[in-house]
C-alpha positions in Angstrom: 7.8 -4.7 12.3 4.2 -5.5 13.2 0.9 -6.4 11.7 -2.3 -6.2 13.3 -6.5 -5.8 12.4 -6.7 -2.7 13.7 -5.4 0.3 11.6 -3.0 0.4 10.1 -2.3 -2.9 9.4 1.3 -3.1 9.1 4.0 -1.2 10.5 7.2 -1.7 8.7 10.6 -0.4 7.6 11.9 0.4 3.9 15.2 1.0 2.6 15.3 4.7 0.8 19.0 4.4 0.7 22.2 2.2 2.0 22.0 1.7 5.7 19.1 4.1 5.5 15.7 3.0 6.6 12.4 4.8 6.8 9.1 3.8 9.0 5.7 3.2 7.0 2.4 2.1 7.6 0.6 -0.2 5.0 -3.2 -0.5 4.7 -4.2 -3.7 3.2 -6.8 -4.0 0.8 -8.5 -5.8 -1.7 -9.9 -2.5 -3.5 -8.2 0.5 -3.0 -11.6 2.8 -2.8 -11.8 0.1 0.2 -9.8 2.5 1.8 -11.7 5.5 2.2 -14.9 3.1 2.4 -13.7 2.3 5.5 -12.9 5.8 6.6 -9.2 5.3 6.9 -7.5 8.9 7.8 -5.2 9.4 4.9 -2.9 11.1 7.6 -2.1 7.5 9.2 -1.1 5.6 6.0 2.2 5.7 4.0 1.1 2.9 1.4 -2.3 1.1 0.1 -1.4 -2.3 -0.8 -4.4 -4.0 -2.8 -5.4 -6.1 -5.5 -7.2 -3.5 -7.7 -6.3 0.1 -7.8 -10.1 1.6 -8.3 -9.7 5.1 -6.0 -9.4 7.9 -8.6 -9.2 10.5 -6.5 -6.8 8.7 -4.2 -4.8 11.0 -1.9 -1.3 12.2 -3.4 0.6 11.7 -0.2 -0.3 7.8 -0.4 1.6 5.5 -2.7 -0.7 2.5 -4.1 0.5 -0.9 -4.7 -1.7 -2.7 -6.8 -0.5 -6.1 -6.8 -2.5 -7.2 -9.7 -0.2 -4.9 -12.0 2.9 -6.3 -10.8 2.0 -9.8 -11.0 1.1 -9.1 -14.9 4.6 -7.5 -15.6 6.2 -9.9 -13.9 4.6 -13.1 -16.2 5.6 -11.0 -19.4 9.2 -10.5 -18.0 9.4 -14.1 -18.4 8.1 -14.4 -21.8 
């Protein structure tokens, strides 16, 4: 729906069922610690979509995305 440089960075929509949509904000970032580096509020983000997934103690209510996963699984699918 939007992106912008301030926080968060992307505002968007996700199916969570047919002809159901649901509103998230995405943080983009290259490390996920990057997050709280930055002092994000974990109240304004839905989902953390980086390259490395390095925040341990990452809060619960956030999903990560770490891209660098995905791309992996994806390469051995096509093996």
């Amino acid at each position: 729906m939007s992106v912008q440089t301030g926080f968060p960075d992307c505002e968007a929509m996700r199916q969570i069922a047919p002809e159901r949509w649901q509103r998230v904000h995405i943080e983009f970032e290259f490390e996920s610690r990057n997050f709280r580096d930055h002092g994000h509020p974990a109240s304004g983000c839905d989902v953390i979509v980086c390259w490395r997934h390095n925040w341990d103690d990452c809060p619960e209510g956030i999903e990560v995305v770490e891209l660098s996963s995905i791309i992996k699984s994806l390469a051995k699918s096509e093996d």
